[in-house]
C-alpha angles and dihedrals in degrees: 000000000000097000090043088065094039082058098056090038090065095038092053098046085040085052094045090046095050088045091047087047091046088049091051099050086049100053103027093038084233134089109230118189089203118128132114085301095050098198089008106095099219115099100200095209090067084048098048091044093048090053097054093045085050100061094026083070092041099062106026095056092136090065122099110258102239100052081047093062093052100049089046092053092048086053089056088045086056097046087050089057098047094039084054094047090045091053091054110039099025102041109014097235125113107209089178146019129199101166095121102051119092114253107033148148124220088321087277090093137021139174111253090047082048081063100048085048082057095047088042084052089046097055098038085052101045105032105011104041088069097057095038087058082043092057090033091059093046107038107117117192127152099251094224091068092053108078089052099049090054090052089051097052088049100052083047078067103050095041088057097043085058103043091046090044113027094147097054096033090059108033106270117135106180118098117264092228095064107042128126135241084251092041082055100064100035076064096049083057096058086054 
């Protein structure tokens, strides 16, 4: 069931970034490929999110719909946050920056994007849960392949975290542009 999940994982992350690129278009006038990634399609946060509306709905069945969808939303609202506050202070990177609209918190989450989580919840709930149970019912996949496929997944990950972000990965805290020849190589030696 791994793999299941590393599939919609991907989906999901493939289907925000293609809704954050199309937004931006929209509202810059411009597509820009940026994100975590950085030239990988998959936005993690949209993942991430996927994967625990996807179980929330899973266990609480017996709750009435629409208090289900608010508390789910407030649950993607709260990953945002977190995922905001992960992305500074973790990993020295700002992905987004809400500052300037009105409502916020901290720039991490604002009022108008709390309302498109709640529209995203809406329409996962009400048109996507169906065909992810469907999926779910008939993925069939040999169990003993499935623990490595997740590791395997998960060291994709790393491996791009690290490749997209050496210098904060491993400490360094110059920028990349304007390193020397010399600067260059101190950092070769961390990796």
């Amino acid at each position: 069931m791994l793999t299941a999940y590393i599939i919609e994982f991907i989906f999901f992350g493939f289907a925000g970034w293609l809704m954050d690129s199309t937004y931006r278009l929209i509202t810059d006038g411009k597509f820009l490929f940026g994100g975590y990634f950085r030239w990988i399609p998959i936005r993690p946060i949209y993942g991430t999110g996927g994967l625990l509306l996807t179980f929330y709905f899973k266990i609480f069945t017996e709750i009435d719909p629409f208090l289900l969808i608010i508390i789910a939303s407030l649950m993607m609202v709260l990953l945002e946050y977190i995922s905001g506050v992960f992305s500074e202070y973790f990993l020295g990177i700002k992905l987004w920056d809400y500052s300037d609209a009105k409502f916020n918190i901290g720039g991490k989450v604002d009022l108008l994007h709390s309302v498109f989580w709640m529209a995203l919840v809406f329409l996962f709930y009400n048109y996507f849960f169906k065909f992810i149970i469907i999926f779910e019912s008939n993925f069939i996949f040999p169990q003993y392949i499935d623990l490595p496929v997740f590791w395997v997944f998960v060291t994709i990950l790393i491996f791009s975290t690290i490749k997209n972000h050496p210098a904060i990965v491993f400490g360094y805290n110059q920028p990349m542009i304007s390193l020397y020849i010399y600067d260059y190589h101190k950092f070769a030696i961390l990796l």
